[in-house]
Every structure is written in C-alpha cells, then in structure tokens.
N, C-alpha and C positions, 0 to 999 in steps of 0.2 A: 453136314456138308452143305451150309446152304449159302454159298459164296461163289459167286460163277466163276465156274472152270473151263477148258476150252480142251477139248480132245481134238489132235491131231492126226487122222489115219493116214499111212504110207495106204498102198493100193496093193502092189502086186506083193504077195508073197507074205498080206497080213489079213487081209479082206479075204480073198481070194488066192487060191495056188495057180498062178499063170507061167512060172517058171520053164517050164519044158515048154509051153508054146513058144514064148519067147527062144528058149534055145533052137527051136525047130526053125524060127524065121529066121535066126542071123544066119543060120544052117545052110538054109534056100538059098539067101540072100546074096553072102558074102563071095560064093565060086564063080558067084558071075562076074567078078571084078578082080578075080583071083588074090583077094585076103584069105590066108590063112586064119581058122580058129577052131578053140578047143574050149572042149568043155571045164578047163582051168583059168583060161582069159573069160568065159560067160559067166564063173563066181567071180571072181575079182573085179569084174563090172560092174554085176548087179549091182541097181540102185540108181547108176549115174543115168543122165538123161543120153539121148546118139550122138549129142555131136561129142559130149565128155568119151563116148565110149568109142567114138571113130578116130578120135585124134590119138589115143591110144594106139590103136590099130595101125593109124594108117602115117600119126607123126604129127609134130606141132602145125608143119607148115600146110596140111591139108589142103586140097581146093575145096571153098568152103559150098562150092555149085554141087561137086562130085558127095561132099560130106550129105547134103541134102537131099538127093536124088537118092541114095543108097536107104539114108532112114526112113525117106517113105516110103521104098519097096517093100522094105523090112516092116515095117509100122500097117501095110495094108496086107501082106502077109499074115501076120501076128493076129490081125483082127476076124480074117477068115477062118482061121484055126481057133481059134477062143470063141467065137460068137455059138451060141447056144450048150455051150460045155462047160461054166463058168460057176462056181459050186462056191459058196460060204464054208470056211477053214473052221473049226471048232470051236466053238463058245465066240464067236465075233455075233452073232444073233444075243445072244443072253448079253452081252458088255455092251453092243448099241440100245437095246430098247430098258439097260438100266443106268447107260448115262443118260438119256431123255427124260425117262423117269424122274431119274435127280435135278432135271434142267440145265443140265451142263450144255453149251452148245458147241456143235462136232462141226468138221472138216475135215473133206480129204484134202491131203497135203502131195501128192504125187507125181514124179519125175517124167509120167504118162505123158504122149500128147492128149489134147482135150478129145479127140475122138473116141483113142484107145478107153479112156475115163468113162465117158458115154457111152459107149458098148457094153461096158463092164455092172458100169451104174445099174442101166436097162434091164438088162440081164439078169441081176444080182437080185433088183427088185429094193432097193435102200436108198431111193434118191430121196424121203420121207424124211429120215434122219437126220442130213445134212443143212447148215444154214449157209455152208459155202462149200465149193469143190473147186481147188484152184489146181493147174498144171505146171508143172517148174520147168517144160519143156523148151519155153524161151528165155528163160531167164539162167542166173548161175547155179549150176547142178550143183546137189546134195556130192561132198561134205561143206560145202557152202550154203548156211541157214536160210537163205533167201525163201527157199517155197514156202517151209515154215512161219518166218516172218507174216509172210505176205496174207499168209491164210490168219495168221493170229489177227491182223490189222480187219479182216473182210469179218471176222466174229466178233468182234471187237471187246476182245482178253487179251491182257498184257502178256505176255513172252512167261512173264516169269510165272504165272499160272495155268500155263499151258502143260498138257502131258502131249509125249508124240507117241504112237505106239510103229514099231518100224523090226525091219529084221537083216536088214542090209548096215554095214560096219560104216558106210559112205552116211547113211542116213541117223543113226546112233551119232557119229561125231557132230552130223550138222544140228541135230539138236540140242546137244550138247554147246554148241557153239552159238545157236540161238537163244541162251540160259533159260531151255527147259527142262522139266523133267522127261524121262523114258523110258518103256517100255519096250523091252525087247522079246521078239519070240524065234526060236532058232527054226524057222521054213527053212531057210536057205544057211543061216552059217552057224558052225558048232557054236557054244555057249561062250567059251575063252576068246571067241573074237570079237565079242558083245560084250565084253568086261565093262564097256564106260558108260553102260546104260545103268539106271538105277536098280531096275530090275528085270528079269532075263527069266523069262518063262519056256517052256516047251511047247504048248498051245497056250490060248485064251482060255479056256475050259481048266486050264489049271491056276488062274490067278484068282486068289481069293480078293473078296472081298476087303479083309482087314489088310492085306499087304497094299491093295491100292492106296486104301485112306492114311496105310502109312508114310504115303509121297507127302 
C-alpha cells in the first residue's frame, strides 16, 4: 500500500458518539420557536448540516435570519452538553494511528460548524492526525459531495483515491457522488440503509485489515 491514499473522516457518529447530545439541543432548542420534532425527523437528518435540516423543518421558503439564529442556539447548546464527555467510538484509535503508519493523509470531512469541530478535536485529543479538518457547514450539505471534495483538494489526493468512512445515508450517497470509495459503520442507521457504501461495518474494531486493502 505505498501509493498515497486520503481518509476521509465524517465527525459525529464515526469519531465520536455525539448523537444524543445533538438530539438533546434540537430538544432545547426547537420549543422555543414552537417546531415540532421527533426522534424520527433527528435520524432522517443526521448528517445534513442546520440550514439543510431547518429548511426541512420549517420549509423551503424559511427566513434565512430566523434559520441562523435557531442554529446557533442549537450549535452552542450542543457544545455545552458535549464539551468534556466526548469519548473515541471503537477501533477509530487503532485505524487512525495505522493510517499514519501507512502515510496515508487523513481529514475530517464534517457537516459540523468549525467550533463544534474544535471542541471535539480538543477534546478527543487527535488534532496530530489530521493534515486538514474542513467544515461543510457553509457550504452544500452532504448528500452533496462538496465537503468531501473540498477536503480531498486541502490533502491533496484525487477523489478517486480517497476512502470516506461515514454512518449517515446523507453522507454514504455524497461519497458516493464524489467517486469515492466508503466506509460505513451503523452508529446511527441499521446496515440496509448503508447498502451504497462499499463496506458496512458495525464498529471500526470490526474492519479487518484485508477487507480494507480490498478497496
């Protein structure tokens, strides 16, 4: 494997398990503005960045002042509740320090704002790793390859040698759409809705070795 490859990491929900924090702030968040939500509209989001997931909510024509105001109450919510309780998901320790090993160079690729990112990074203790951490947060949300892209361009590996590792159906198609390969791990969605990933793990602790290099 000595042909530079470029790992892609999604953030929430591959790195780290933030899922329920995030469900806790849209929770807070949302009654004050009297949106309804359920914990069926907060899987069916995952992934997308807040304006992809307010315009859902709240409709195409949103006010985009109101769409902004909401995400950052939400987004500094979120931060409060995650900061110091932010824990490595299984075998993401052993798959970053043996893509470096290999010299592959890594990126997070994440629909985060860059704060949320930073809190996480910090926290997590893995900013070492990374040769770039880019945020899709302004830009076009995952199933739109853009954050991928943009992270492949900052490590500078072609698309098509990129892997993404992701566990949101939004973020599988958009790499998929960015023609790379992917990695899927069911955190958040059962395995059937991760059919378009190349391979579809239960943890990282479960992906050998040989099945990667089978990419």
């Amino acid at each position: 494997m000595d042909e530079t490859i470029g790992i892609l990491w999604d953030m929430d929900g591959v790195l780290t398990s933030t899922g329920e924090f995030h469900f806790l702030a849209w929770s807070q968040t949302l009654p004050d503005y009297d949106i309804p939500f359920s914990r069926e509209q907060f899987t069916a989001t995952f992934g997308m960045n807040n304006a992809q997931i307010l315009q859902i909510l709240l409709g195409e024509t949103a006010d985009q002042v109101l769409v902004a105001e909401i995400g950052d109450k939400k987004e500094e919510r979120f931060r409060q509740a995650v900061q110091g309780h932010a824990r490595l998901l299984p075998g993401v320790s052993e798959w970053l320090n043996r893509f470096q090993g290999w010299g592959f160079r890594q990126a997070i690729a994440s629909s985060a704002p860059p704060a949320n990112i930073k809190v996480l990074v910090d926290d997590l203790g893995i900013r070492s790793f990374f040769d770039a951490v880019v945020s899709g947060a302004d830009i076009p949300g995952k199933p739109d390859p853009a954050v991928f892209l943009n992270a492949a361009r900052m490590i500078e590996v072609p698309p098509q040698r990129c892997v993404v590792i992701e566990d949101a159906i939004a973020g599988v198609e958009a790499a998929k759409r960015g023609g790379m390969k992917c990695v899927a791990v069911t955190t958040t969605n059962p395995p059937e809705a991760l059919a378009r990933a190349d391979i579809v793990v239960e943890r990282l602790d479960r992906l050998s070795v040989q099945a990667f290099k089978g990419l």
